[in-house]
C-alpha positions, -999 to 999 in steps of 0.1 A, spaced: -345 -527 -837 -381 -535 -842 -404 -508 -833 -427 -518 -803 -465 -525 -810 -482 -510 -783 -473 -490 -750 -487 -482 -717 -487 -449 -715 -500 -417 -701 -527 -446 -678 -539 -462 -711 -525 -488 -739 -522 -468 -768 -505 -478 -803 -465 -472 -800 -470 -441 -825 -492 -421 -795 -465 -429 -769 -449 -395 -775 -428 -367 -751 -412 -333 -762 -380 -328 -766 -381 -302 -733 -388 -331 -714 -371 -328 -678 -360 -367 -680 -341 -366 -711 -320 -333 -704 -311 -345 -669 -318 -382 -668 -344 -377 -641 -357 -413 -650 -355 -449 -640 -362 -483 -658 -368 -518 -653 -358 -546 -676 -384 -580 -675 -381 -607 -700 -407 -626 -718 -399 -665 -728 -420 -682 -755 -430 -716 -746 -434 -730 -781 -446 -763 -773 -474 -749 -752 -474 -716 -772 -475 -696 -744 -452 -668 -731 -437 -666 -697 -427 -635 -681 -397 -641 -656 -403 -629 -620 -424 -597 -629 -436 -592 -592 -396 -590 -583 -388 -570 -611 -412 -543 -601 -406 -543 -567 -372 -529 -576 -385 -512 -604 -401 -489 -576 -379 -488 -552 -351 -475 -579 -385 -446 -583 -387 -439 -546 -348 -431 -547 -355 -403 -575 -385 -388 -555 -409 -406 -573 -445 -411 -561 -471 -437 -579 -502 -456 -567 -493 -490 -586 -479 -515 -568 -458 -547 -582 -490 -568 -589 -508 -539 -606 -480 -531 -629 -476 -570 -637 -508 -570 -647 -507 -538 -670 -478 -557 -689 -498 -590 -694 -524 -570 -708 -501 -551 -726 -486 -586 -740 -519 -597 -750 -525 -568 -773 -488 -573 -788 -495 -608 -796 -461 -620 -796 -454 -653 -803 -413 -651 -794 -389 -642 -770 -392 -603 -758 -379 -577 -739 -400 -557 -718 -392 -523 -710 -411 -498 -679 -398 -469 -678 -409 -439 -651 -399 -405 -656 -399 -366 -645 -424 -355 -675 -426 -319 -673 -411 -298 -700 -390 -273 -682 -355 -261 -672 -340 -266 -637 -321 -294 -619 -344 -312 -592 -367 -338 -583 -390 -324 -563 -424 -306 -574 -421 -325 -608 -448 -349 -624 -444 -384 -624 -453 -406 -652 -448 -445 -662 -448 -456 -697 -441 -496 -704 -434 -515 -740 -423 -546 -752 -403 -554 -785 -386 -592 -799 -354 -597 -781 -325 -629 -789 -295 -625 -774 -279 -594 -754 -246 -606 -757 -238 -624 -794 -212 -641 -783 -228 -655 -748 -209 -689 -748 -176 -679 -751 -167 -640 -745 -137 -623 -740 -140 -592 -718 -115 -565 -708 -109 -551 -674 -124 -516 -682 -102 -480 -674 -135 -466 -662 -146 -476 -625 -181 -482 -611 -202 -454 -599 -206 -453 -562 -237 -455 -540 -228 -419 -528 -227 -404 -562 -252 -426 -585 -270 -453 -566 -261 -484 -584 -291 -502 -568 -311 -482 -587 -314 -487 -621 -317 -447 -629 -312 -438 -667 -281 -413 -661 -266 -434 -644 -260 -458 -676 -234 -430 -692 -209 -448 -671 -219 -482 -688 -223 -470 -725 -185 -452 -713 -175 -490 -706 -187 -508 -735 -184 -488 -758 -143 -483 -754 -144 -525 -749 -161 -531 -776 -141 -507 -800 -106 -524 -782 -121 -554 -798 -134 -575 -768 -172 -586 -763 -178 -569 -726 -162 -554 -697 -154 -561 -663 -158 -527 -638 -140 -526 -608 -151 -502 -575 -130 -471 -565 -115 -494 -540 -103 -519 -569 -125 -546 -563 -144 -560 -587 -178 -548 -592 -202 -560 -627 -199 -560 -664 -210 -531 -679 -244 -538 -673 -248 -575 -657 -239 -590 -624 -208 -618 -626 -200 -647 -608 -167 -666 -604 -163 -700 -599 -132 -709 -579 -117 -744 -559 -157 -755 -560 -173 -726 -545 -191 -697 -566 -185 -663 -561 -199 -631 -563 -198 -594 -552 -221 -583 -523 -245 -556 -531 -219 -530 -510 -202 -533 -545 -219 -506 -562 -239 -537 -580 -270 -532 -590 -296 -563 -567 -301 -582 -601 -328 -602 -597 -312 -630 -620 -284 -627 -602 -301 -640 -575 -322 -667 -592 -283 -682 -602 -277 -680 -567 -308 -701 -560 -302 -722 -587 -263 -730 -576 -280 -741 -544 -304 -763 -549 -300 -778 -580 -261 -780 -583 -256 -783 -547 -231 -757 -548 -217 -734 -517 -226 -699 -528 -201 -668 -511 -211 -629 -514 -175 -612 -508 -155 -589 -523 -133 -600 -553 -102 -588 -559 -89 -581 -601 -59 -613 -598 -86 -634 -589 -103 -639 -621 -72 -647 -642 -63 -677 -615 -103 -689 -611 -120 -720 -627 -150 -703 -648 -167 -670 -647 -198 -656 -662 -220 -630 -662 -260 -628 -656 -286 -603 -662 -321 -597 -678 -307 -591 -713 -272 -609 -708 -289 -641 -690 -261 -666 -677 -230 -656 -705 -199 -675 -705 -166 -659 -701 -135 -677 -716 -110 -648 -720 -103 -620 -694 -76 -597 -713 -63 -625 -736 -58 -646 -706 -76 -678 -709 -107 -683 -674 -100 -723 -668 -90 -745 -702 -103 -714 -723 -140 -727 -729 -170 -721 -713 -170 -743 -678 -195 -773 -667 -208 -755 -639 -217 -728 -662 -230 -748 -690 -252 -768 -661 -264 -733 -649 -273 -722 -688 -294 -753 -691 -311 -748 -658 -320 -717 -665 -334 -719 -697 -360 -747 -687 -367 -726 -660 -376 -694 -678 -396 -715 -706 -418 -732 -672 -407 -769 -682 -397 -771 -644 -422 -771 -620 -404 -765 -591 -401 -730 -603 -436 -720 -616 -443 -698 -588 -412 -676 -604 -433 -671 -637 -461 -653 -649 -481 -666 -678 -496 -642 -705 
């Protein structure tokens, strides 16, 4: 991985080599942290970059902070503005990922949240795709089921939490297959290991409510826009049972990192003909003008660095 330029952290920009914590630090003993994940689109015929929906992605970047006790005086517009500035110094001409991360920072020994201090730290490094083989990926239902809103909030995108999805993809991806699909306690389906699904079935798209143990993916929701108003599709948040997907037209996954990625192959059972759906690749292309600001209607979902 390429080594971030810059970060924000400790309330300045300082060069990546600064951005240091010990290795007493109360976050990465007892993953007393939460992140965000933003993506920034380069525009290269108006060589500009676009970040996607920053104001969105921060408002649940906080809220996942106020679940782990977390206090801070920035607000969604103030830490969209830190990561533009941020951007600026980077000078990246390409696609990126952009990271925020807020954290319990004292160096100490004892389970809790309270009476700690509080910090934020945000970079930015290149970033193609999440999933290599996004157009035609065969996942595996995973052995491993979703953590639950009473143990681990899923909503909240806390960093112990992602044990149980490096558990899940890394046993998938050592079976062989390119992702997983998680399932709830209950046996419904939940996400991928790290991404939000959707399943296309007799017309009508699909997807898990947030009483799924999913985590409220904010491009998961964009799709959901999308379906609506450009494909004129009927869009149904219910709970999805496993024998579903092997008898449905397409499925796909979406997220920050993951996008919109086609799945083909569910346990060497082929989704539809076997090959990524219309309706998917319809959603792909939508998308990608979208994030890139060569639609207008969508502007307002874009900040520009």
């Amino acid at each position: 991985m390429t080594l971030p330029k810059h970060a924000y952290f400790q309330g300045k920009i300082v060069s990546y080599a600064e951005a240091k914590v010990g290795i007493a630090t109360h976050a990465l003993h007892y993953g007393t942290a939460v992140f965000g994940g933003l993506r920034g689109y380069w525009n290269d015929e108006e060589k500009r970059l676009f970040v996607f929906r920053p104001l969105d992605h921060y408002r649940r970047f906080l809220h996942s902070s106020r679940i782990m006790c977390m206090q801070f005086e920035h607000t969604p517009e103030s830490l969209s503005k830190l990561t533009c500035e941020l951007l600026r110094q980077d000078g990246y001409q390409e696609d990126v990922y952009i990271r925020p991360l807020a954290y319990k920072a004292d160096e100490i020994i004892g389970v809790r949240l309270h009476d700690l201090t509080d910090e934020i730290t945000i970079y930015a490094i290149p970033f193609g795709q999440y999933v290599k083989n996004d157009t035609n990926a065969h996942v595996t239902v995973s052995s491993w089921r979703r953590i639950d809103d009473n143990m681990i909030p899923a909503r909240g995108k806390i960093s112990g939490a992602y044990a149980n999805s490096a558990l899940i993809k890394t046993d998938a991806t050592r079976a062989g297959f390119d992702e997983a699909l998680v399932l709830t306690q209950e046996g419904h389906l939940s996400e991928g290991s790290a991404m939000n699904i959707f399943m296309l079935r007799d017309g009508i798209l699909v997807t898990p409510p947030a009483t799924e143990n999913i985590l409220e993916g904010i491009t998961r929701r964009s799709t959901m826009e999308l379906a609506r108003q450009e494909l004129g599709l009927t869009v149904v948040e219910r709970p999805i049972d496993r024998t579903e997907i092997y008898i449905c037209d397409e499925l796909f996954f979406t997220g920050t990192a993951a996008q919109i990625t086609a799945i083909t192959k569910v346990d060497h059972r082929p989704i539809g003909k076997g090959e990524m759906g219309p309706v998917t690749g319809q959603l792909r292309a939508i998308f990608n003008d979208v994030v890139r600001g060569r639609n207008p209607k969508y502007l307002d979902w874009l900040q520009t660095v």
